[in-house]
gemmi code that builds the backbone of each chain (N, CA, C; Angstrom):
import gemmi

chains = {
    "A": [
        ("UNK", (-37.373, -72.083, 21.965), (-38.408, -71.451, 21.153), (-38.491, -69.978, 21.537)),
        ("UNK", (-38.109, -69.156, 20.600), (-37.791, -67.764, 21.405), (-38.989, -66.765, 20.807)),
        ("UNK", (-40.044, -67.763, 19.929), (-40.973, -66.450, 19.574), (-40.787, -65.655, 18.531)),
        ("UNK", (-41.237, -64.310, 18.821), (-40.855, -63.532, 17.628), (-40.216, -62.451, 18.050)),
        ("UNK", (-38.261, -62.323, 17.395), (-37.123, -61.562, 18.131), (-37.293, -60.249, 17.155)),
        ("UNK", (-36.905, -58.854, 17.730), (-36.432, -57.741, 17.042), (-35.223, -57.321, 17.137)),
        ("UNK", (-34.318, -57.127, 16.254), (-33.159, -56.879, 16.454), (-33.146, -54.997, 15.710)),
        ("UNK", (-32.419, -54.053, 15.972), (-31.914, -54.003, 17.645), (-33.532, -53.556, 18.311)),
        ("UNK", (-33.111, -53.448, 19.792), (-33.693, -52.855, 20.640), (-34.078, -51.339, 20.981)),
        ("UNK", (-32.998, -51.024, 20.443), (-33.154, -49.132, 20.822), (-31.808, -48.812, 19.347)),
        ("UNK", (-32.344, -47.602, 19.011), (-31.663, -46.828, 18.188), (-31.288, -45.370, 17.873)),
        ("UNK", (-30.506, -45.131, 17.607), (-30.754, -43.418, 17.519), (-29.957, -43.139, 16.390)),
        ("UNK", (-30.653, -42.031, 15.484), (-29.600, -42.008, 13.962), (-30.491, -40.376, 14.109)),
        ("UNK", (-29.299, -40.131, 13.198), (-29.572, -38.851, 12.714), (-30.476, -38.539, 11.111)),
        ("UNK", (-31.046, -37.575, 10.849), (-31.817, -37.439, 9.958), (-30.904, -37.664, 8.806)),
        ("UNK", (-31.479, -38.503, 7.713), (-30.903, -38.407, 7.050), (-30.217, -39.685, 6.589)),
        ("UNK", (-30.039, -40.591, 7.917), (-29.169, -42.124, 7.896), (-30.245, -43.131, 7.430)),
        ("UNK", (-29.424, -44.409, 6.928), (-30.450, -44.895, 6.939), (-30.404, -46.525, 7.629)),
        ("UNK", (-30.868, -47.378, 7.649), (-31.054, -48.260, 8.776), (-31.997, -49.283, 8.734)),
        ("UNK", (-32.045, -50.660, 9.163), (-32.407, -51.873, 8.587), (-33.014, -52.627, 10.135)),
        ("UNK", (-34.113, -52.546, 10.159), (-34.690, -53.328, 11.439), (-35.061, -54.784, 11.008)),
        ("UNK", (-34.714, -55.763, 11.766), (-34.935, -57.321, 11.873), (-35.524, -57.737, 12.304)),
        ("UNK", (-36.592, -58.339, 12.321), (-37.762, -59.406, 12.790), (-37.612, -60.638, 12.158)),
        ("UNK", (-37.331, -61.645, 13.352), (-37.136, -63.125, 13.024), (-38.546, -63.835, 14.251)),
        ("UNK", (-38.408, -64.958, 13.388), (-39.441, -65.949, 14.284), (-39.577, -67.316, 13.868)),
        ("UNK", (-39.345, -68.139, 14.982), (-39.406, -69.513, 14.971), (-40.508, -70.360, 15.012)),
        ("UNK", (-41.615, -69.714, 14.272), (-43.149, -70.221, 14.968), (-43.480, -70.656, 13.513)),
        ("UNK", (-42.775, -71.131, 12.655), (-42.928, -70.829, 10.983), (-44.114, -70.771, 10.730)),
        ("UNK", (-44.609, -69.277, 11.198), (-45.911, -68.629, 10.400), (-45.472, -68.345, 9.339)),
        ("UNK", (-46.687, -67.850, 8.266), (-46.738, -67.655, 7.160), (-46.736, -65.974, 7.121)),
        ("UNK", (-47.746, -65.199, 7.997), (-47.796, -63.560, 7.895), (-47.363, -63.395, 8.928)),
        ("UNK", (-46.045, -62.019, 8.753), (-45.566, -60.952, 9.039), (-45.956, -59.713, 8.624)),
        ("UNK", (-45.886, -58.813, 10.156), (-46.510, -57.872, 10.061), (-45.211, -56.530, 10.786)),
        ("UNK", (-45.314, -55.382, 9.870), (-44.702, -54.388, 10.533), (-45.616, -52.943, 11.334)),
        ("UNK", (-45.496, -53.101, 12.476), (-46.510, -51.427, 12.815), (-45.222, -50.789, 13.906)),
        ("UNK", (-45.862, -49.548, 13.768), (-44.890, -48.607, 14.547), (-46.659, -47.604, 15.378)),
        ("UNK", (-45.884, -47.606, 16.851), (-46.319, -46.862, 17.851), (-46.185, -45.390, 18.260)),
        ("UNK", (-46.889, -44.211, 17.947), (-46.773, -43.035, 18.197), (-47.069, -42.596, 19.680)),
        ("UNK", (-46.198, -42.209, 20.405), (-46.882, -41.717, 21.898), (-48.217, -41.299, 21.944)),
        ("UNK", (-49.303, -42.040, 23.121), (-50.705, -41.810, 22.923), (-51.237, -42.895, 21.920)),
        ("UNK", (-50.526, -42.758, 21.549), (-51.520, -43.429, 20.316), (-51.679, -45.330, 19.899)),
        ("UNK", (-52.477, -46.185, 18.935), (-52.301, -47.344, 19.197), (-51.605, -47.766, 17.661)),
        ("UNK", (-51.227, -48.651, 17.535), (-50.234, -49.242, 16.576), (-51.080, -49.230, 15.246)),
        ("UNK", (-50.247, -48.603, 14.211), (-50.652, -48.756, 12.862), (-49.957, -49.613, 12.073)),
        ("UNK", (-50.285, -50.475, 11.033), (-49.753, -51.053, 10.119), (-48.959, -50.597, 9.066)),
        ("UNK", (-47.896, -50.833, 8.881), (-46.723, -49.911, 7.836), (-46.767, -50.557, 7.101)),
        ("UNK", (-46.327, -51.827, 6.688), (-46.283, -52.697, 5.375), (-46.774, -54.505, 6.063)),
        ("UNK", (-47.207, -55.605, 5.153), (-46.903, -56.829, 5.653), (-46.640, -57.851, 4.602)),
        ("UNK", (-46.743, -59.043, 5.149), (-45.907, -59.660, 4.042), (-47.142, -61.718, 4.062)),
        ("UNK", (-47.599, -62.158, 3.017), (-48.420, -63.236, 3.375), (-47.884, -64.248, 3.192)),
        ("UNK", (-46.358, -64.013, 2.855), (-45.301, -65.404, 2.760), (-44.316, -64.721, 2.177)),
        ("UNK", (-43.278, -65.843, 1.750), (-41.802, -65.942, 1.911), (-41.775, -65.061, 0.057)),
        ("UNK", (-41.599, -63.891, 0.286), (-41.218, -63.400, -1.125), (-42.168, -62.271, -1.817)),
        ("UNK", (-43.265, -62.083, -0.589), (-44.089, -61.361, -0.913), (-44.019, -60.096, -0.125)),
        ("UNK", (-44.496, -59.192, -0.527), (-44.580, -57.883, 0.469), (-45.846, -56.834, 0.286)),
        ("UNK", (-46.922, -56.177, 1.090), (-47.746, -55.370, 1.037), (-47.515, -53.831, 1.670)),
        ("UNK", (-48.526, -53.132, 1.195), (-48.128, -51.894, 1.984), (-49.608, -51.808, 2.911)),
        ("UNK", (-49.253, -51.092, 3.911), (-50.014, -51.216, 4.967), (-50.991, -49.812, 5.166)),
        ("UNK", (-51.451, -49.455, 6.094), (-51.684, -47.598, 6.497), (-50.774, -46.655, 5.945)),
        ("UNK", (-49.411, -47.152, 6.538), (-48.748, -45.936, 6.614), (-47.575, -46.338, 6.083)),
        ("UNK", (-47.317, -46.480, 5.037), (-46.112, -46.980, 4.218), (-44.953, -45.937, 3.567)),
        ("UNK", (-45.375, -45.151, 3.505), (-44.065, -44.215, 2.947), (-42.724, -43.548, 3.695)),
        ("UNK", (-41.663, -43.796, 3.142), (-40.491, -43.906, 3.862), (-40.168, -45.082, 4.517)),
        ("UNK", (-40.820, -46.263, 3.810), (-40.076, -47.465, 4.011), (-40.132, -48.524, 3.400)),
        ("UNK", (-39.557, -49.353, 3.447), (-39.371, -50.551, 2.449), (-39.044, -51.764, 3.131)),
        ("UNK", (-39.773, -52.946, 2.238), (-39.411, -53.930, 3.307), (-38.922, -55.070, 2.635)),
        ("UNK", (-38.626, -56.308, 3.396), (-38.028, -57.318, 2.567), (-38.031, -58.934, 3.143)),
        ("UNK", (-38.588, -59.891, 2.376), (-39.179, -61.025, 3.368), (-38.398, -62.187, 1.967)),
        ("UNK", (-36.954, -62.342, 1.920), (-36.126, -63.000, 1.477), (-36.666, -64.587, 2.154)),
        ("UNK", (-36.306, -64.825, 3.236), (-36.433, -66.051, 4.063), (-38.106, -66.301, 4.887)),
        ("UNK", (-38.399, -67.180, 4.850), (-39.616, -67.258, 5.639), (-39.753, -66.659, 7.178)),
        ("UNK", (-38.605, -66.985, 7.743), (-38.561, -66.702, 9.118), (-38.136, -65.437, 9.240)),
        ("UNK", (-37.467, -64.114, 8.195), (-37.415, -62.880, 8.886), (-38.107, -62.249, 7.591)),
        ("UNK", (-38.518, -61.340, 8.630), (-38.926, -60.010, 8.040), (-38.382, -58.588, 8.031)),
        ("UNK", (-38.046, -57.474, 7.072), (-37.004, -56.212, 7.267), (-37.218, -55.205, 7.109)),
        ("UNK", (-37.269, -54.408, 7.834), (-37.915, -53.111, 7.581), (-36.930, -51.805, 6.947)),
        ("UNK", (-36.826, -51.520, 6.187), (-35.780, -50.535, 6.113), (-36.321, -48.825, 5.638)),
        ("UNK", (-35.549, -48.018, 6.498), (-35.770, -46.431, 6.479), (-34.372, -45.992, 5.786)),
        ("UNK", (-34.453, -45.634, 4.511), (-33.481, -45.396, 3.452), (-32.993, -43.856, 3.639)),
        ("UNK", (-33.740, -42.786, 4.525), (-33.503, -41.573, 4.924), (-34.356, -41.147, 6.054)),
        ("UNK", (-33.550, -41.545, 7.082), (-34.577, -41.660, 7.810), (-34.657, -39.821, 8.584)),
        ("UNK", (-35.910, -39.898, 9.042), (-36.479, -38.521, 9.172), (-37.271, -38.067, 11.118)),
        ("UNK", (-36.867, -37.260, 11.368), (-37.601, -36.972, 12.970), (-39.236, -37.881, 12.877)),
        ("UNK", (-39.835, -37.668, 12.230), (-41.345, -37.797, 11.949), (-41.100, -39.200, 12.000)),
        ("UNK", (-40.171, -39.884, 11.901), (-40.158, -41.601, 11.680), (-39.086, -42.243, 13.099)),
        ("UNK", (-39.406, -41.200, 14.576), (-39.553, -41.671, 15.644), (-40.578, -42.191, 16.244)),
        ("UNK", (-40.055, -43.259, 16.684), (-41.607, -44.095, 17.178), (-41.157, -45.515, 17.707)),
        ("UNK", (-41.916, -46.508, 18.626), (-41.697, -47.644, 19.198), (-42.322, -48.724, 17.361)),
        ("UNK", (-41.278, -49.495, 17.193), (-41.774, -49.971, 15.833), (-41.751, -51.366, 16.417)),
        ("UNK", (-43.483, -52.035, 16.062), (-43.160, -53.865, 16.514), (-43.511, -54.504, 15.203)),
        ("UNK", (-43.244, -55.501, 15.431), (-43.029, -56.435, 14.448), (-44.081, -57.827, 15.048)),
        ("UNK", (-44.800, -58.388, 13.934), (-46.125, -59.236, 14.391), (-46.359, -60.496, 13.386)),
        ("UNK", (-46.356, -61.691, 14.029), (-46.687, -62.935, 12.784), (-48.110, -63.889, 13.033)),
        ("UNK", (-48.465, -64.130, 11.886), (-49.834, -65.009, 12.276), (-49.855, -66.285, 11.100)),
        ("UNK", (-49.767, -67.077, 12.247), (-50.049, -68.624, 11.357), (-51.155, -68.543, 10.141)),
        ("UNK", (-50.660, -69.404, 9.256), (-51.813, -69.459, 7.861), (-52.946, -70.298, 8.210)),
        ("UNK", (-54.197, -69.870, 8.342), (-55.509, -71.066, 8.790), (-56.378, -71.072, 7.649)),
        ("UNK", (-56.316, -72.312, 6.779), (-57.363, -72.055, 6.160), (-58.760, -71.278, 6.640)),
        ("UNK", (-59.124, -70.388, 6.208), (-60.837, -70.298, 6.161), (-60.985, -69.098, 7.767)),
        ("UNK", (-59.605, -69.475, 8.766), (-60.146, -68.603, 9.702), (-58.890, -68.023, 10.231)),
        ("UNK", (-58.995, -67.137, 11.282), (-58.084, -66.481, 11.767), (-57.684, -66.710, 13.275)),
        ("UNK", (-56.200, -66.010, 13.698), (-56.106, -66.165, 14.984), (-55.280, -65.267, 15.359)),
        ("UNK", (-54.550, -65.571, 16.874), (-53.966, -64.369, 17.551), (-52.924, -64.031, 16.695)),
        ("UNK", (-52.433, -62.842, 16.390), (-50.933, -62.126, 16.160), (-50.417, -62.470, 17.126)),
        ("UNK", (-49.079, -62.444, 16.949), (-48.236, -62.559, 17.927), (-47.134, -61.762, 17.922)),
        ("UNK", (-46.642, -60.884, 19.142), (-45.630, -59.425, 19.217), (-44.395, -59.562, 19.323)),
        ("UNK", (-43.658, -59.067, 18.582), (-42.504, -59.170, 19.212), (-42.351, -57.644, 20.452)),
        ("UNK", (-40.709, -57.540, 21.118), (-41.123, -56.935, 22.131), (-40.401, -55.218, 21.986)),
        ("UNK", (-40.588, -55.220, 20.485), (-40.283, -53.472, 20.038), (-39.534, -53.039, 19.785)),
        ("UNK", (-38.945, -51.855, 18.370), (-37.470, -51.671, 18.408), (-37.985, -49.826, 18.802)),
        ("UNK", (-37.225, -49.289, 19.329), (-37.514, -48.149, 20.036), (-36.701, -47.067, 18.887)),
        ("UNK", (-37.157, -46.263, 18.401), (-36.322, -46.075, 17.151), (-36.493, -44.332, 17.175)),
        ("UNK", (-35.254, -43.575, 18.238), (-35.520, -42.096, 17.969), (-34.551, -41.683, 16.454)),
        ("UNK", (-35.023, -40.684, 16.023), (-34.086, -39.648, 14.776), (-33.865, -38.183, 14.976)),
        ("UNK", (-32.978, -38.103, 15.024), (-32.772, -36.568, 15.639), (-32.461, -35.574, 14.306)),
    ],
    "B": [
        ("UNK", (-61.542, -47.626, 6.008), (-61.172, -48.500, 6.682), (-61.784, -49.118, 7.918)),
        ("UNK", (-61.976, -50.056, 8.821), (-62.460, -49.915, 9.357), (-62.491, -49.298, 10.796)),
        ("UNK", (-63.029, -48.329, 11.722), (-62.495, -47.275, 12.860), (-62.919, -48.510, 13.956)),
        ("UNK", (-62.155, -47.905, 15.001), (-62.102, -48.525, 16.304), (-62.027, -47.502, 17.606)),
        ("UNK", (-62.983, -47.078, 18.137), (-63.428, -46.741, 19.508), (-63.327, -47.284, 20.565)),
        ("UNK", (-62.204, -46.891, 21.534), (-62.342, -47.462, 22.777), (-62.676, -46.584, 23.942)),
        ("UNK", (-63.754, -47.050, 24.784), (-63.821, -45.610, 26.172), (-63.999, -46.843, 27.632)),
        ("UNK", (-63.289, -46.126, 28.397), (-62.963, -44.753, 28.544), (-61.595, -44.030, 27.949)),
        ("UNK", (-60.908, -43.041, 28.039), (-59.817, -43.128, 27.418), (-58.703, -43.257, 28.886)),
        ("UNK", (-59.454, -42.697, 29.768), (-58.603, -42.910, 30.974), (-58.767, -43.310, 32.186)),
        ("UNK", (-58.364, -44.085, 33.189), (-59.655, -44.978, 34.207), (-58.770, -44.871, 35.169)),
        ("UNK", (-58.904, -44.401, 36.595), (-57.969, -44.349, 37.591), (-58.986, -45.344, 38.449)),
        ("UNK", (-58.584, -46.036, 39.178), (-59.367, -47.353, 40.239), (-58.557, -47.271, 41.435)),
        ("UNK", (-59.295, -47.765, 42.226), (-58.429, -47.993, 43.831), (-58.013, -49.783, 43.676)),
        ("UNK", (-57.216, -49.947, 44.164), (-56.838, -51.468, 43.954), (-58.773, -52.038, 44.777)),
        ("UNK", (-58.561, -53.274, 44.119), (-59.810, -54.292, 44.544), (-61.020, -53.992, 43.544)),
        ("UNK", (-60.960, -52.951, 42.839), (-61.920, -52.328, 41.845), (-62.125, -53.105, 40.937)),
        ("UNK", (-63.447, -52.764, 40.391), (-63.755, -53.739, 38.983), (-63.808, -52.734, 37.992)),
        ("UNK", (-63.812, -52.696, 37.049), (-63.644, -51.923, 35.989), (-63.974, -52.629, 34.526)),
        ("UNK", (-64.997, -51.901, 33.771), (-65.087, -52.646, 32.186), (-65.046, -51.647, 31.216)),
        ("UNK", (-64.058, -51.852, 30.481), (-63.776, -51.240, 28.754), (-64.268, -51.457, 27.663)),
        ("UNK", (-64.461, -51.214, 26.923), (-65.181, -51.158, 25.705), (-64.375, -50.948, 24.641)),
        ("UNK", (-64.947, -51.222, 23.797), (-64.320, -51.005, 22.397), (-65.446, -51.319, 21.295)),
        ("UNK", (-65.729, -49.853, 20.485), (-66.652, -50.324, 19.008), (-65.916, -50.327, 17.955)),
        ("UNK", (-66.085, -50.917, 17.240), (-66.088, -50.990, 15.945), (-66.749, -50.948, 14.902)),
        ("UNK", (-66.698, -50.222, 13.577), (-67.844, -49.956, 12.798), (-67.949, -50.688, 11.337)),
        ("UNK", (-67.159, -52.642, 11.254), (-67.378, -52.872, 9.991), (-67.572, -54.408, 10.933)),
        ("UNK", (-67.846, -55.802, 10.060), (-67.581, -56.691, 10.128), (-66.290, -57.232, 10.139)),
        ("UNK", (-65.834, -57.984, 11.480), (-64.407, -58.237, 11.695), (-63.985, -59.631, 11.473)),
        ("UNK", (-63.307, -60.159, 11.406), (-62.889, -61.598, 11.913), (-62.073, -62.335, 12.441)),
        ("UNK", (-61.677, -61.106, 13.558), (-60.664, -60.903, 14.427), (-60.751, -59.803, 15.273)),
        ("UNK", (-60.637, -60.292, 16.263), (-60.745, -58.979, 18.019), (-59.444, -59.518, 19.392)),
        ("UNK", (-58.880, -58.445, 19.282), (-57.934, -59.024, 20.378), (-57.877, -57.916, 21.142)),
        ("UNK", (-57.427, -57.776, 22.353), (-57.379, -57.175, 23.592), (-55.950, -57.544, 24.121)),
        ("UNK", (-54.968, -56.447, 24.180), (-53.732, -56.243, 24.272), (-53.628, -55.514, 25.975)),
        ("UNK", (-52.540, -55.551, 26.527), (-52.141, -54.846, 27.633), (-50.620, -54.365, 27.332)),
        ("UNK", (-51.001, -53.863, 27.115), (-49.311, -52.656, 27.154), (-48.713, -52.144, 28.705)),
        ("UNK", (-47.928, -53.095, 28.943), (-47.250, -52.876, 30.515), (-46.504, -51.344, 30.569)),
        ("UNK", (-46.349, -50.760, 31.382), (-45.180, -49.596, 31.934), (-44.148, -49.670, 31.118)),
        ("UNK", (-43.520, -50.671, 30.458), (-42.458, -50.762, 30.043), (-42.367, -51.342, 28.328)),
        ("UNK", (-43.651, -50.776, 27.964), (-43.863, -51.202, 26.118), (-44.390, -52.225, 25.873)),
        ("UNK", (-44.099, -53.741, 26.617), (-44.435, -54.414, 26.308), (-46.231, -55.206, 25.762)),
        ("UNK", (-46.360, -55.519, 24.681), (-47.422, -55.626, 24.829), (-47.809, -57.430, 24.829)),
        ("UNK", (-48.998, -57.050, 25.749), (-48.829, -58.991, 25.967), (-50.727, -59.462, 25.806)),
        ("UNK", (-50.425, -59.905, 24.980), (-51.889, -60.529, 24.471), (-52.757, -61.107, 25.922)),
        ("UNK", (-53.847, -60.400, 25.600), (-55.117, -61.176, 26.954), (-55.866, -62.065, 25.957)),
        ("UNK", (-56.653, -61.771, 25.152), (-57.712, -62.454, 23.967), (-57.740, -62.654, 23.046)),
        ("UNK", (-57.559, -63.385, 22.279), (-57.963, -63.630, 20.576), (-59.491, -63.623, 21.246)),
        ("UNK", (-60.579, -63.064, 20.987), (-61.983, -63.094, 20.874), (-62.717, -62.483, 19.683)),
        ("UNK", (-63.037, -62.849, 18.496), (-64.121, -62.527, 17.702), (-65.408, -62.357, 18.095)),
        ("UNK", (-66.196, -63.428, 18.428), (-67.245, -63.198, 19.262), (-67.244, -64.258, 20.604)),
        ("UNK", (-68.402, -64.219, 21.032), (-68.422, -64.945, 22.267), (-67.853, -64.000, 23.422)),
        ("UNK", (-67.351, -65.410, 24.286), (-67.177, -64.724, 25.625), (-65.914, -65.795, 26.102)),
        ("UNK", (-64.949, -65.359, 26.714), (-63.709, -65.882, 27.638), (-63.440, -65.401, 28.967)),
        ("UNK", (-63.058, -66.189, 29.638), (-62.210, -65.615, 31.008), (-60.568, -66.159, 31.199)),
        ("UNK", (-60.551, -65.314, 31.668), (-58.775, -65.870, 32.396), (-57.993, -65.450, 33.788)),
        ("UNK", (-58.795, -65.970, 34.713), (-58.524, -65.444, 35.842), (-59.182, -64.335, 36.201)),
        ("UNK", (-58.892, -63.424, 36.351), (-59.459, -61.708, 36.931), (-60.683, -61.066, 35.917)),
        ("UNK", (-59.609, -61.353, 34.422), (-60.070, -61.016, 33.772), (-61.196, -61.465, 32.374)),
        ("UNK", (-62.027, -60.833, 32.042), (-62.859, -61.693, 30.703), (-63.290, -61.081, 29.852)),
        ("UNK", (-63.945, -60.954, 28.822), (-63.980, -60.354, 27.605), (-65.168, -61.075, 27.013)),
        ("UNK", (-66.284, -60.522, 26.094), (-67.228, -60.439, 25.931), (-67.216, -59.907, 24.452)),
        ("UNK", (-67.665, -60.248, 23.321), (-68.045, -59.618, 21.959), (-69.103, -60.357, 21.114)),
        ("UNK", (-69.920, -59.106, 21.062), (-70.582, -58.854, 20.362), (-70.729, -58.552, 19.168)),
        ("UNK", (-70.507, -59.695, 18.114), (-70.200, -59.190, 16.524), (-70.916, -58.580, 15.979)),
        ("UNK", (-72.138, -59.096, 16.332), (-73.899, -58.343, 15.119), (-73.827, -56.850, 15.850)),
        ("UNK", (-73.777, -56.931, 16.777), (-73.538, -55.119, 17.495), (-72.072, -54.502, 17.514)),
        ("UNK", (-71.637, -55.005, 16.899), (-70.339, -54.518, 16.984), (-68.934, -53.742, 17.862)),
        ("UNK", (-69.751, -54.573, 19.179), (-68.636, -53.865, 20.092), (-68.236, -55.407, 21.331)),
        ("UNK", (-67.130, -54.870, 22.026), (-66.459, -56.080, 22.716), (-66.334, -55.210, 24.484)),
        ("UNK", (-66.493, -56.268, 25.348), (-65.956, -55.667, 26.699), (-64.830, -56.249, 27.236)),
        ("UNK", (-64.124, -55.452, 27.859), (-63.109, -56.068, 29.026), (-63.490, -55.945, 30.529)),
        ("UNK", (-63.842, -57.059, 30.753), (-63.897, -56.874, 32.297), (-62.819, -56.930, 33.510)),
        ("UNK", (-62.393, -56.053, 34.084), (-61.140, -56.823, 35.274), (-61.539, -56.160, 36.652)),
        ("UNK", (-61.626, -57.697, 37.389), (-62.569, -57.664, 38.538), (-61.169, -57.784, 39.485)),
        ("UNK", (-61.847, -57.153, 40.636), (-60.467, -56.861, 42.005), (-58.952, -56.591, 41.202)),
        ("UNK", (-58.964, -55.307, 40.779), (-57.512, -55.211, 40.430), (-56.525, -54.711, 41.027)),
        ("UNK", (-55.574, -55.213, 40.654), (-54.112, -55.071, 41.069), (-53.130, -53.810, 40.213)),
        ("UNK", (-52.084, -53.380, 41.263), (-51.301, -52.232, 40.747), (-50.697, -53.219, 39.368)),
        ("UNK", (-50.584, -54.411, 39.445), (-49.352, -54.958, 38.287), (-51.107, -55.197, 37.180)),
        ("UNK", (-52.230, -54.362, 37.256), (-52.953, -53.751, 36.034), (-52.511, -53.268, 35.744)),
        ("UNK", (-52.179, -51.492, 35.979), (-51.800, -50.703, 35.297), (-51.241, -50.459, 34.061)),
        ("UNK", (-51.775, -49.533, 33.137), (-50.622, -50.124, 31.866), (-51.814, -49.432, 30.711)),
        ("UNK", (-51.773, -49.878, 29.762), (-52.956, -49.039, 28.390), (-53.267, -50.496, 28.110)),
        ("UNK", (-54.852, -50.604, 27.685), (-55.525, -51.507, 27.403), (-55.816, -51.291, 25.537)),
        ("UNK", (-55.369, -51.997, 24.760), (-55.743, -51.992, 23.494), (-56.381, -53.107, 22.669)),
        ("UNK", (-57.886, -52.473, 21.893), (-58.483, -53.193, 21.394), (-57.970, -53.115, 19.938)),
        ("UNK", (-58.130, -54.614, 19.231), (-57.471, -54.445, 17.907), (-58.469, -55.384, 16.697)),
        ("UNK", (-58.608, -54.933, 15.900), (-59.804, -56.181, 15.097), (-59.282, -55.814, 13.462)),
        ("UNK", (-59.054, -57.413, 13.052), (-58.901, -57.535, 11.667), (-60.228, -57.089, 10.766)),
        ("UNK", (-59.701, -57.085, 9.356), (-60.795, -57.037, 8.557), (-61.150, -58.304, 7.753)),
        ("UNK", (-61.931, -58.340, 7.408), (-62.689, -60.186, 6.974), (-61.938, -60.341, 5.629)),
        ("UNK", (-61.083, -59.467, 5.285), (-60.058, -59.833, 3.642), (-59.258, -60.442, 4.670)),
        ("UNK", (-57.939, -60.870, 3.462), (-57.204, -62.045, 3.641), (-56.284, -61.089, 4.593)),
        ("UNK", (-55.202, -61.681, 4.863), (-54.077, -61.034, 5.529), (-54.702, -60.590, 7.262)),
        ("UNK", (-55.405, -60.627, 7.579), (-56.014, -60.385, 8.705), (-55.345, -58.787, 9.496)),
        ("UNK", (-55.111, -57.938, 8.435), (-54.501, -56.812, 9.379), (-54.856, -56.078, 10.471)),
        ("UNK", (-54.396, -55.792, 11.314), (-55.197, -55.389, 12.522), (-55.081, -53.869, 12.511)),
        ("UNK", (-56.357, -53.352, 13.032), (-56.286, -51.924, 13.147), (-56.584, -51.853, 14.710)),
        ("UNK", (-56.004, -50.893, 15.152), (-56.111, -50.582, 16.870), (-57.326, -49.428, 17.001)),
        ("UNK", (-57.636, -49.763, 18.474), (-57.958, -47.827, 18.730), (-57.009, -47.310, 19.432)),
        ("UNK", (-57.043, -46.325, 20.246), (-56.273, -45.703, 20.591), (-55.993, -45.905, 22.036)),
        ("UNK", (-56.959, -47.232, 22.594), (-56.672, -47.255, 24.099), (-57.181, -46.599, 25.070)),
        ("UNK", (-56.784, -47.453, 26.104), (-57.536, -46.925, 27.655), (-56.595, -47.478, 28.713)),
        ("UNK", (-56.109, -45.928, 29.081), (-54.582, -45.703, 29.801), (-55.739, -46.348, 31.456)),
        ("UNK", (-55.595, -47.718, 32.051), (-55.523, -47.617, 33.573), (-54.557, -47.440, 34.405)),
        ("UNK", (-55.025, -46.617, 35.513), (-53.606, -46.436, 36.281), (-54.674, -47.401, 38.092)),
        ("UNK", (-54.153, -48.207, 38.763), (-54.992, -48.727, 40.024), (-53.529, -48.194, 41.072)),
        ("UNK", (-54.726, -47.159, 41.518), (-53.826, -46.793, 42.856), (-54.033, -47.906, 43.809)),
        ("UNK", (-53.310, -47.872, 45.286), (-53.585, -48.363, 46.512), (-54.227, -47.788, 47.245)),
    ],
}
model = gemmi.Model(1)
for chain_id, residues in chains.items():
    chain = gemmi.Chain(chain_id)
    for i, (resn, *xyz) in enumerate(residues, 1):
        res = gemmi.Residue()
        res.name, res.seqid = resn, gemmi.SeqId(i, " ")
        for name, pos in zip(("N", "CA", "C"), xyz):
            atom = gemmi.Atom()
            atom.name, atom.element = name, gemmi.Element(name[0])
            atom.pos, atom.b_iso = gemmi.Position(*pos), 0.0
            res.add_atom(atom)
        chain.add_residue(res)
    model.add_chain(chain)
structure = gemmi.Structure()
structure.add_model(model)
structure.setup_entities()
């Protein structure tokens, strides 16, 4: 049971490239969540998704796109990607409860500089 | 949207110290969690707490929904504290998205 995985770990692209982050999870929750981490600062919501085929936009959504084909992953993609869209990016799922809520759960970060 | 306040923003302790954090919030939530962000990114869940009160060893947590704010307590701490403490609370629509504050960097010397 490995939780919730990010594939890759660390990245580095140049302005301009563009690039496809992976979040999988074996916990078959229903919501996936994408936020990215600014030094100092605490995690904002970029886009999420409330099941298999759906997708929302979050806080801070522009310059990315996402994609929730399969239940178990979720995809983040930066189609040009830009300096301003360096940042620690995690990826987050939460079981469906009727009527109430519970913990998110993290995956453990894709580290994502652009030069 | 709804904002999230956490103080102090920065807390230096001598190991064995007790120390409590805070965090307000200014809407109705239905969801409060309390994160620890280790030295090394990781962030590792302490609480699902909406309201009420929990412990877990050292540490416990306290919220207050009708007043709208939550505590962290961590009693006799240890250097493997150290790290940024983040409070995070959904909003009562569906999808439960979480908004953060901005944290409270502890550092526990020896």
């Amino acid at each position: 049971n490995a939780g919730v995985t990010q594939t890759p770990k660390f990245r580095v692209l140049k302005t301009g490239q563009s690039m496809t982050l992976l979040c999988a999870q074996d916990m078959n929750h229903e919501y996936m969540y994408w936020y990215r981490q600014d030094p100092g600062m605490g995690l904002r919501l970029i886009h999420y998704s409330v099941g298999e085929g759906t997708t929302a936009k979050g806080e801070v959504p522009d310059g990315y796109n996402v994609s929730r084909l399969k239940k178990q992953n979720f995809l983040l993609g930066l189609e040009s990607a830009a300096p301003s869209q360096t940042s620690v990016y995690f990826c987050a799922t939460l079981p469906y409860l009727a009527g109430r809520t519970d913990t998110q759960y993290f995956g453990p970060g894709t580290r994502l500089t652009v030069l | 949207g709804i904002q999230v306040e956490q103080s102090p923003p920065d807390l230096i302790l001598q190991e064995g110290a007790n120390s409590t954090l805070r965090c307000n919030f200014s809407d109705s939530v239905n969801n409060l969690q309390w994160f620890h962000q280790n030295p090394w990114g990781q962030l590792i869940n302490l609480f699902y707490i909406p309201s009420g009160t929990k412990q877990n060893g050292r540490l416990s947590a306290t919220t207050v929904a009708t007043e709208r704010y939550s505590l962290l307590y961590i009693s006799s701490s240890q250097t493997t504290d150290s790290g940024v403490y983040f409070c995070a609370v959904g909003d009562t629509g569906t999808a439960s998205k979480l908004t953060f504050g901005t944290g409270t960097r502890l550092q526990v010397t020896l």
